[in-house]
DSSP file (Angstrom, degrees, kcal/mol; ACC not computed):
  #  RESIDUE AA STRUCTURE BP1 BP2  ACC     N-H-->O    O-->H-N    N-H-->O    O-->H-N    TCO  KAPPA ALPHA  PHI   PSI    X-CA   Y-CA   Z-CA
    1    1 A X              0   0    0      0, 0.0    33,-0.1     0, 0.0    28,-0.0   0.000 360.0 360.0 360.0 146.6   88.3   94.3  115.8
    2    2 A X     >  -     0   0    0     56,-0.1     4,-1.0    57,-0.1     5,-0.1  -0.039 360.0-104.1 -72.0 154.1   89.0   94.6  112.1
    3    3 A X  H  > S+     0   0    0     80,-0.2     4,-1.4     2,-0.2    64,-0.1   0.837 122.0  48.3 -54.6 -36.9   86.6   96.4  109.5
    4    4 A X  H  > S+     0   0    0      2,-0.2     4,-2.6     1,-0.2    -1,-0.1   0.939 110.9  50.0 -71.7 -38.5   85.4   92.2  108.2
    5    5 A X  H  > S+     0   0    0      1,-0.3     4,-2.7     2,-0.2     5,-0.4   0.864 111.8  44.7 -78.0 -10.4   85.0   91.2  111.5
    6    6 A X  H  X S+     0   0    0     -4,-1.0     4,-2.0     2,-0.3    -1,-0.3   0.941 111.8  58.8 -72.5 -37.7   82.5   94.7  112.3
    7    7 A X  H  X S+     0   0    0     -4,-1.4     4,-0.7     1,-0.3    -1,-0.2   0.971 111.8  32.6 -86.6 -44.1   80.7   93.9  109.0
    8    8 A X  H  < S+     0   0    0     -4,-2.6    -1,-0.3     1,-0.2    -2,-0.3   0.577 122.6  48.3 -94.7  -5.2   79.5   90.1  109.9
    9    9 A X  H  < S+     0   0    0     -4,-2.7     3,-0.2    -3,-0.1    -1,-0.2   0.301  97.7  65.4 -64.7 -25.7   78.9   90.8  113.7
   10   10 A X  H  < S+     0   0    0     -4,-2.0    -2,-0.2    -5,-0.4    -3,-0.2   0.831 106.6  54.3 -71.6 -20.9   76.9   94.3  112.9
   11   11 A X  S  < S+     0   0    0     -4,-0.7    66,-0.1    -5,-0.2    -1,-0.1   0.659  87.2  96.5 -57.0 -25.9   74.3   91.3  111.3
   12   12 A X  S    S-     0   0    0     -3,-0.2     5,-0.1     1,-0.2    -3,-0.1  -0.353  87.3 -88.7 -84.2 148.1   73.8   89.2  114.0
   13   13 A X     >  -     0   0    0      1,-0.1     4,-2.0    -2,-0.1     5,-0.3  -0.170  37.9-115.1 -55.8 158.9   71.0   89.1  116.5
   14   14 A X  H  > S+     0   0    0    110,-0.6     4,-3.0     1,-0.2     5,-0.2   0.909 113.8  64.1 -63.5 -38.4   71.7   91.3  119.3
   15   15 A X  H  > S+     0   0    0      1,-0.3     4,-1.3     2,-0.2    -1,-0.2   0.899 108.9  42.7 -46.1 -44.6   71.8   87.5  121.7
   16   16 A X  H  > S+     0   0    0      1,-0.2     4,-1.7     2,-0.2    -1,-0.3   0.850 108.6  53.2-106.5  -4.0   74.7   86.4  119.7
   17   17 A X  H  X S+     0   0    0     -4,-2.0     4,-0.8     2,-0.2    -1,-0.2   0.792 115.6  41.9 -24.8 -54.6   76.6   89.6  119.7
   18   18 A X  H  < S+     0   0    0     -4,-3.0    -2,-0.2    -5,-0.3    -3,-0.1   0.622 112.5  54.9 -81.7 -15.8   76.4   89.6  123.4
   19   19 A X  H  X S+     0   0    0     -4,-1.3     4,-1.3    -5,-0.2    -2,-0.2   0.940 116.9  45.6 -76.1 -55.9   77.1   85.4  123.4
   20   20 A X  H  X S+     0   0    0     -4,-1.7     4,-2.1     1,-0.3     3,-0.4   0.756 108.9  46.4 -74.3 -10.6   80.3   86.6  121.4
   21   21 A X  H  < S+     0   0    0     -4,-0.8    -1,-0.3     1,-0.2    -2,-0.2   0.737 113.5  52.4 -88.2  -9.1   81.7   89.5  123.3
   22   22 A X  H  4 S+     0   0    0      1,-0.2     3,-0.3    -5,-0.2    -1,-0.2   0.913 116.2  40.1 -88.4 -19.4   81.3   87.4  126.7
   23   23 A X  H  < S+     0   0    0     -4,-1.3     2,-0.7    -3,-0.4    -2,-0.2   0.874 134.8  17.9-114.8 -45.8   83.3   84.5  125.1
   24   24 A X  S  < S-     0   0    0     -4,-2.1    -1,-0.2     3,-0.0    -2,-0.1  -0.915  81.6-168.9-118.7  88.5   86.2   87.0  123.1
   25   25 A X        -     0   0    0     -2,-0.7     2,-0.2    -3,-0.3    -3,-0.1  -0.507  34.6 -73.2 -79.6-169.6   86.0   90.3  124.7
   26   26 A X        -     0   0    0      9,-0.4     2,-0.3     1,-0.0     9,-0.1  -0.604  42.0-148.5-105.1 154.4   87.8   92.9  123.0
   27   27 A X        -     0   0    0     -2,-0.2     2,-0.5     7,-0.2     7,-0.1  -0.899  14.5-136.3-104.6 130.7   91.1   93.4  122.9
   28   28 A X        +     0   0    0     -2,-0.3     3,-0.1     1,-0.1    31,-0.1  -0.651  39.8 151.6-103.9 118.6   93.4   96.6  122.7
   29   29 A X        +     0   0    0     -2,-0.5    32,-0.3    29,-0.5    -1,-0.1  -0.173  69.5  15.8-139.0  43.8   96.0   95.5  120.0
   30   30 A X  S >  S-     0   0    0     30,-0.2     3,-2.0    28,-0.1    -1,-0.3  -0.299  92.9 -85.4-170.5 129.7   96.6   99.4  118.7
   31   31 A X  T 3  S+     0   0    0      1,-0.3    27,-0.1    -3,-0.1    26,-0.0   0.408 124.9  42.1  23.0 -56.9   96.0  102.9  119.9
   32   32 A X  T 3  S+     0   0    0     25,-1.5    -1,-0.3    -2,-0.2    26,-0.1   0.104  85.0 138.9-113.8   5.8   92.7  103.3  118.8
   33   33 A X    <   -     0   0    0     -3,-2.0     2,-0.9    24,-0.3    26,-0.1  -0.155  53.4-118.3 -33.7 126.2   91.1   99.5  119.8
   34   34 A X        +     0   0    0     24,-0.3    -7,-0.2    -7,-0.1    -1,-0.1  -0.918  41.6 162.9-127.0 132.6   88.0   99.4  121.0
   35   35 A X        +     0   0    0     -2,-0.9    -9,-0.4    -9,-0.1     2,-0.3   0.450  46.1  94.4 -97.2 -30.4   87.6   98.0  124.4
   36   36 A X     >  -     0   0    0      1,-0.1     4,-1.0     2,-0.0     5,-0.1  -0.529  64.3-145.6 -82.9 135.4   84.2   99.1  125.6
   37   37 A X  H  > S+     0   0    0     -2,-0.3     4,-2.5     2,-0.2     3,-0.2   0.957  97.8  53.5 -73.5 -61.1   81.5   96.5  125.0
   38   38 A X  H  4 S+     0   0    0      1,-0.2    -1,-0.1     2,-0.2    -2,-0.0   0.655 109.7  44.6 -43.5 -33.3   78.8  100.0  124.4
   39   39 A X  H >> S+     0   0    0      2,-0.2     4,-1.9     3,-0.1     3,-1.0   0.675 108.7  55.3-105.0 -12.9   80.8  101.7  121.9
   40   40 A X  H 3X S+     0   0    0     -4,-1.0     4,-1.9     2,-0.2     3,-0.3   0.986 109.4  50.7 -45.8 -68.8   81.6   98.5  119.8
   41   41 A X  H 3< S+     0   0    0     -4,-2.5    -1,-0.2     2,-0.3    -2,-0.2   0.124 105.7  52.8 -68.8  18.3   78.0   98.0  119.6
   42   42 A X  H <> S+     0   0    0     -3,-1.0     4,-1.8     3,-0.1    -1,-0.3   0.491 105.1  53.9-116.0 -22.1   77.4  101.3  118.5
   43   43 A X  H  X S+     0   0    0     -4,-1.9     4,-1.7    -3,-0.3    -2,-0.3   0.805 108.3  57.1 -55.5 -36.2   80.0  100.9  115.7
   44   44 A X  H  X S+     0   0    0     -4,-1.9     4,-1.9     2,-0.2    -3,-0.2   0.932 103.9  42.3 -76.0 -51.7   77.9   98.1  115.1
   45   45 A X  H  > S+     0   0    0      2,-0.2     4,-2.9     1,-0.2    -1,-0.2   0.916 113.1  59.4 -65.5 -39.9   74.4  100.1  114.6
   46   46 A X  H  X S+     0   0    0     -4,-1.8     4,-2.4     2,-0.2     6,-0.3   0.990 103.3  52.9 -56.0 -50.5   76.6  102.6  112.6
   47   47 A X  H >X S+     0   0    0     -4,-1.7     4,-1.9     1,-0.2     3,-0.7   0.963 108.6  50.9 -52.7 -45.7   77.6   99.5  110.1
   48   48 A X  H 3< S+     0   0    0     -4,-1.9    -1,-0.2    -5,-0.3    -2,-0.2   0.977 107.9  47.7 -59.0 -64.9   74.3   98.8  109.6
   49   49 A X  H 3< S+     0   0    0     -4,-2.9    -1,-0.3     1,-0.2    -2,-0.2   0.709 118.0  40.9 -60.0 -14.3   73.3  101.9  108.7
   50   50 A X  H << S-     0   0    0     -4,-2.4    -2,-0.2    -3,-0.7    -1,-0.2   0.809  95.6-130.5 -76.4 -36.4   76.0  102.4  106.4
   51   51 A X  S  < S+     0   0    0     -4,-1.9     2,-0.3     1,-0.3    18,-0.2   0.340  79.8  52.6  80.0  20.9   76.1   99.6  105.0
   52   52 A X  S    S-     0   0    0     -5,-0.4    -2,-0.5    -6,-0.3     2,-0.4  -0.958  74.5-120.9-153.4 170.9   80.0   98.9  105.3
   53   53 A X  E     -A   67   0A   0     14,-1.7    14,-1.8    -2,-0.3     2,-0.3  -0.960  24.7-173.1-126.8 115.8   82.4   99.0  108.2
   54   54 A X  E     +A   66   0A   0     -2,-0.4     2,-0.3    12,-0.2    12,-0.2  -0.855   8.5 167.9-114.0 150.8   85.1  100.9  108.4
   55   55 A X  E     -A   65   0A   0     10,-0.8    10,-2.4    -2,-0.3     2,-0.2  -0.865  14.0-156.3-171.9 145.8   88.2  101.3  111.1
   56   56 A X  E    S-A   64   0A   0     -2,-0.3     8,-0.2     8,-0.2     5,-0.1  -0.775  71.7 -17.0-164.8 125.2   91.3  103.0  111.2
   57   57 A X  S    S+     0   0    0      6,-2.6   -25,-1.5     3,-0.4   -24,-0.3   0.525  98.7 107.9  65.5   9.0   94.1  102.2  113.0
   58   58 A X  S    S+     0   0    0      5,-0.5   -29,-0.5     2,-0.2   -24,-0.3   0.824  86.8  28.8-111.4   2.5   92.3   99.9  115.6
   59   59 A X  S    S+     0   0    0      1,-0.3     2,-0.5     4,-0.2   -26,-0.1   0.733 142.2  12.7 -76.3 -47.5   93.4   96.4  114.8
   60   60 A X  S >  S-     0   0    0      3,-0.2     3,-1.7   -30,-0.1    -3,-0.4  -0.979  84.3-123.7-142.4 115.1   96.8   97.6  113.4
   61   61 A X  T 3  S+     0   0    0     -2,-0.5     3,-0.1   -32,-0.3    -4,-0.1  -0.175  96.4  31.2 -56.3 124.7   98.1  101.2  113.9
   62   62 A X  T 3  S+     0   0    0      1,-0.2    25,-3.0    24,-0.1     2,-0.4   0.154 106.4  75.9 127.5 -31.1   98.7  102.6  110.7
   63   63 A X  E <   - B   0  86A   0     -3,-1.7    -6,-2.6    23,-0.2     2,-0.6  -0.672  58.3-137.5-135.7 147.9   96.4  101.0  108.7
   64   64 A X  E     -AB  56  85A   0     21,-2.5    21,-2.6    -2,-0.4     2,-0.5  -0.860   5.0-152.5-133.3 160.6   92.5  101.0  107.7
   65   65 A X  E     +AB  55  84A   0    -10,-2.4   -10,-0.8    -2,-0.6     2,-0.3  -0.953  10.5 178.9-140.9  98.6   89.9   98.8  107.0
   66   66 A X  E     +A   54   0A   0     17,-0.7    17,-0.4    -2,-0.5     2,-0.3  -0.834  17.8 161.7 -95.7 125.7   86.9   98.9  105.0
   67   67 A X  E     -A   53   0A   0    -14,-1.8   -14,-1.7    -2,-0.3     2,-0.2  -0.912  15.4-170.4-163.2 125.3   84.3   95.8  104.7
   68   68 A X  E     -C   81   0B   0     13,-0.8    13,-1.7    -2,-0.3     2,-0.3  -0.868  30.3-100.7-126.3 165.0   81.0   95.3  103.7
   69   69 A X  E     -C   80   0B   0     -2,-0.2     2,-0.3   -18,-0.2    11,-0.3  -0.470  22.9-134.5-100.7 154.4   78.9   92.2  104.1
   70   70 A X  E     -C   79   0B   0      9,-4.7     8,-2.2    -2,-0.3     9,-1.1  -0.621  22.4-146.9 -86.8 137.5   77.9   89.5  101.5
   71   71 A X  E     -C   77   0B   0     35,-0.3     4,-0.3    -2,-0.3     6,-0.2  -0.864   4.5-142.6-107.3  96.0   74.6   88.4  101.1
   72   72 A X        -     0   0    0      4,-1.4     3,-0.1    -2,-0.3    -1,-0.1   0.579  43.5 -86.0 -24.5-167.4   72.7   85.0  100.2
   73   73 A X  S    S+     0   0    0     41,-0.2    43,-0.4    42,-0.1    -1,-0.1   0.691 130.3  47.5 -52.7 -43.0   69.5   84.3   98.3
   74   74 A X  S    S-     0   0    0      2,-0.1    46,-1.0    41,-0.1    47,-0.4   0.150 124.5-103.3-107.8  36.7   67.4   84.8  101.2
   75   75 A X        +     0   0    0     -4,-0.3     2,-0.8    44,-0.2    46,-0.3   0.830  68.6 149.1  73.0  24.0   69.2   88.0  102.1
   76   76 A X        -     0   0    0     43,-0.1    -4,-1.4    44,-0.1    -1,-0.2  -0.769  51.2-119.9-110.2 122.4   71.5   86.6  105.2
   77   77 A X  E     +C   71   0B   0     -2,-0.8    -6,-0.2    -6,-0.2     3,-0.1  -0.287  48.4 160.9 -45.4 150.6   75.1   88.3  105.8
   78   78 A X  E     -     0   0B   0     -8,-2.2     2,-0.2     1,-0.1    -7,-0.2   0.398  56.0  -7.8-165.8  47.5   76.9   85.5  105.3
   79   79 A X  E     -C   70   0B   0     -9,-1.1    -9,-4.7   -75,-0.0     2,-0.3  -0.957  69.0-132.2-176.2 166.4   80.4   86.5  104.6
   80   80 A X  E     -C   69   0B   0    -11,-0.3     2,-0.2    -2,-0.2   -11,-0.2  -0.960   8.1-132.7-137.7 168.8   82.0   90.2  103.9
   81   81 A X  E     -C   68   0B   0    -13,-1.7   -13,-0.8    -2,-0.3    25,-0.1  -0.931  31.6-173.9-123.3 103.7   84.0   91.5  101.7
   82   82 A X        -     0   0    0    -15,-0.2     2,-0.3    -2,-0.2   -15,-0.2   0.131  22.6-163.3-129.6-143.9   87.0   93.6  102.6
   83   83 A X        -     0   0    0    -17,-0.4   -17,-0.7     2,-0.0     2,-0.2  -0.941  10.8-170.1 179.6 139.8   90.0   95.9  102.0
   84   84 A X  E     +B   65   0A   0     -2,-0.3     2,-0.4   -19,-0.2   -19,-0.3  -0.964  12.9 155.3-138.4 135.6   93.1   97.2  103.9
   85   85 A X  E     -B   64   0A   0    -21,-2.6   -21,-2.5    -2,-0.2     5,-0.1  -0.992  42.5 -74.1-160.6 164.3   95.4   99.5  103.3
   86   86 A X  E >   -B   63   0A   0     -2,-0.4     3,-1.0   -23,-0.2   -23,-0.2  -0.356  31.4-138.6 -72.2 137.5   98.2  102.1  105.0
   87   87 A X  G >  S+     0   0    0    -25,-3.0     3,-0.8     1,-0.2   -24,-0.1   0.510  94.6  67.6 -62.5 -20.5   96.8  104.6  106.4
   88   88 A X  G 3  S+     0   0    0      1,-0.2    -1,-0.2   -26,-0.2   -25,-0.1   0.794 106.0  47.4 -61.4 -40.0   99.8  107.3  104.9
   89   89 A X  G <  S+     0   0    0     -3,-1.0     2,-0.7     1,-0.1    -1,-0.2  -0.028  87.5  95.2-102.1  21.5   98.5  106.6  101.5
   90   90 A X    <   +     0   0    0     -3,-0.8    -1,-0.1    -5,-0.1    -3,-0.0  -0.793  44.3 165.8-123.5 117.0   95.1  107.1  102.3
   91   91 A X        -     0   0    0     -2,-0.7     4,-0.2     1,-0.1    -2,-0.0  -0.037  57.1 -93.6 -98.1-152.6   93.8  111.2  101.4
   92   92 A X  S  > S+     0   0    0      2,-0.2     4,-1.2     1,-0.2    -1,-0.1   0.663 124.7  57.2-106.3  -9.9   89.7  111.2  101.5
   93   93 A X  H  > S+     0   0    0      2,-0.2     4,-3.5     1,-0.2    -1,-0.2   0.734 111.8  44.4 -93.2 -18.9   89.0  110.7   98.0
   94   94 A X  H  > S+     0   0    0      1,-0.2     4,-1.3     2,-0.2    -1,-0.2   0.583 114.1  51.3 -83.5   5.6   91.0  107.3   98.2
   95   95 A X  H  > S+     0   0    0     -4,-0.2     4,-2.0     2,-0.2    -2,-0.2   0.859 113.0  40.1-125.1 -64.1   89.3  106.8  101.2
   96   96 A X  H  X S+     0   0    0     -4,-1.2     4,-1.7     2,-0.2    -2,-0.2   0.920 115.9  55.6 -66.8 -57.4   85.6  107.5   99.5
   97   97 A X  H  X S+     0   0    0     -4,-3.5     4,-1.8     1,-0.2    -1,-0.2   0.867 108.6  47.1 -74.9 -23.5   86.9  105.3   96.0
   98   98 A X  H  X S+     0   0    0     -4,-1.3     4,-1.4     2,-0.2    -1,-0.2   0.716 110.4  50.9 -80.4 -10.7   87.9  102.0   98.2
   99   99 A X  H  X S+     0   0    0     -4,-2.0     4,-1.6     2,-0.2    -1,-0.2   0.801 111.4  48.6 -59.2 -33.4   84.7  102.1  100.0
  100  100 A X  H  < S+     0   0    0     -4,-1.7     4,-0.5     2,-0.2    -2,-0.2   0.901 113.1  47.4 -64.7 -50.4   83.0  102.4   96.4
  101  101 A X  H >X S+     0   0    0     -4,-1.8     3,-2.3     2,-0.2     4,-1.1   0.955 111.0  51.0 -90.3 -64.8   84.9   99.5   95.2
  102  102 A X  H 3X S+     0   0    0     -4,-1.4     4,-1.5     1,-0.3    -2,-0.2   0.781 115.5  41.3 -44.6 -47.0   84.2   97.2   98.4
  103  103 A X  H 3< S+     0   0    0     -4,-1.6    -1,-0.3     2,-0.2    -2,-0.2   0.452 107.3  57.4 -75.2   5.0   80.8   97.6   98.3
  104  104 A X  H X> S+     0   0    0     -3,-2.3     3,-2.3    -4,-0.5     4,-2.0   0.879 115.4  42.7 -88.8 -75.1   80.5   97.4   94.6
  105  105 A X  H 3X S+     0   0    0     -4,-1.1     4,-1.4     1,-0.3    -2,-0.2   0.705 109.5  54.0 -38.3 -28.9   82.3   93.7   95.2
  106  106 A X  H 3X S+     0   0    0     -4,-1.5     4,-1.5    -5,-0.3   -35,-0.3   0.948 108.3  54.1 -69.6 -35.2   80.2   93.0   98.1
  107  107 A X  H X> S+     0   0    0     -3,-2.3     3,-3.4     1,-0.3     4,-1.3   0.977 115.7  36.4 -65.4 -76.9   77.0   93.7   95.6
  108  108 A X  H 3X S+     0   0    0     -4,-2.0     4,-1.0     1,-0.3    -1,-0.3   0.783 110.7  54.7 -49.2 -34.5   78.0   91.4   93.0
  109  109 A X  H 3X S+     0   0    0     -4,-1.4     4,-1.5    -5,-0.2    -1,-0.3   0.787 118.4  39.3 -50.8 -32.0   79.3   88.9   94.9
  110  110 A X  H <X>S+     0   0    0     -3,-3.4     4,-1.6    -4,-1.5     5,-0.6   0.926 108.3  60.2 -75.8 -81.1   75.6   88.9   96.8
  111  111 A X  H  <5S+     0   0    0     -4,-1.3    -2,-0.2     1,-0.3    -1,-0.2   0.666 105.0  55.9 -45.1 -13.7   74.1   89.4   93.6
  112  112 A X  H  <5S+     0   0    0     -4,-1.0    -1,-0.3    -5,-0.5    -2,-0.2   0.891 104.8  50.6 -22.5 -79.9   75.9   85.8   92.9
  113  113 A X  H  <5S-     0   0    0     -4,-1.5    -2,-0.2     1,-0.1    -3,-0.1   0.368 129.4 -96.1 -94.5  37.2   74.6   84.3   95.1
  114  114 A X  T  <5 +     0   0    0     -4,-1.6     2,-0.9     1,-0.2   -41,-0.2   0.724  64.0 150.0 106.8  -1.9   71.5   85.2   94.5
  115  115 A X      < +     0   0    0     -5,-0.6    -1,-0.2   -44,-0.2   -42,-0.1  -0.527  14.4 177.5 -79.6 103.8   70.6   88.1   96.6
  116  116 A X        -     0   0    0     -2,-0.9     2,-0.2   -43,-0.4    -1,-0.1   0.167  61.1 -73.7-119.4  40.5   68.1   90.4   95.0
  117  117 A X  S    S+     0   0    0      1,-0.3    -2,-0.1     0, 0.0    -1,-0.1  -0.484  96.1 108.5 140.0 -70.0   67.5   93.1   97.6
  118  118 A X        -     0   0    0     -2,-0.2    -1,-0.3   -45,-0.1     2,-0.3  -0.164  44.9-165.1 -95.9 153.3   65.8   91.6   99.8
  119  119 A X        -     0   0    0      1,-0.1   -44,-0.2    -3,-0.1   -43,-0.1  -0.809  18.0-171.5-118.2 161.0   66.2   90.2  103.6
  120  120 A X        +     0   0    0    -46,-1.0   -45,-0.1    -2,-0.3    -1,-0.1   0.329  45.5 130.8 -96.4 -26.0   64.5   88.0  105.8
  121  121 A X        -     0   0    0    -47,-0.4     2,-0.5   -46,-0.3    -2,-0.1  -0.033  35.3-167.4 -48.0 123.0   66.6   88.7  109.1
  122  122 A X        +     0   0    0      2,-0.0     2,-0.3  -109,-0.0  -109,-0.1  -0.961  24.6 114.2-118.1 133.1   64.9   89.3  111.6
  123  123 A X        -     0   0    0     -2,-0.5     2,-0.1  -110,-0.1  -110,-0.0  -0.835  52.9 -89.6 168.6 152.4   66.3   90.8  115.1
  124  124 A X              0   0    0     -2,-0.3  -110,-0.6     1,-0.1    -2,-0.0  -0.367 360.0 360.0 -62.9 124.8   66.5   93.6  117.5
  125  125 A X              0   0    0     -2,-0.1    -1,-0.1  -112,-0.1  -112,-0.0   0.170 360.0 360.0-149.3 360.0   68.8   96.1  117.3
């Protein structure tokens, strides 16, 4: 799965995580894909704590993905915002400034719609 799709599925209660992997399990479409249901969902508890999702090379070899998620009024992911780019051109500081700049866009875009910090979500993680 892609950096966007990690960022709005690390949100979700743990029920509908588990609703979606039973209905789309994962799929190996590169090299690095992740296939295991356990380590997904621990990429998932890592997005959270970072507060973006990042991948590289595990939808599409070659390439990486950074995406963090947009937020409503009452503080509920309900879109991301994300970035991709070849993996050749990417050294650590470019790697560090398009994570700054996607999560800068995710802010304002939240801060749009209204989002002023705070959440309401509640679920088990």
């Amino acid at each position: 799965m892609g950096a966007v799709g990690k960022a709005l599925m690390a949100y979700l209660a743990d029920a509908e995580v588990e609703e979606l992997l039973a209905r789309y399990p994962l799929r190996k479409t590169a090299a690095k894909s992740i296939t295991d249901p356990a380590i997904f969902r621990k990429h998932l508890c890592e997005t959270r704590q970072k507060g973006y999702a990042y991948e590289e090379g595990e939808l599409v070899e070659g390439v990486i993905g950074i995406a963090a998620p947009i937020r409503n009024h009452l503080g509920k992911v309900i879109a991301a915002v994300g970035a991709v780019f070849p993996a050749f051109q990417a050294d650590n500081q470019k790697k560090r400034r398009m994570t700054e700049l996607v999560r800068e866009a995710a802010a304002k875009t939240s801060e749009a719609m209204g989002y002023t910090g705070e959440t309401v979500e509640s679920h088990e993680h």
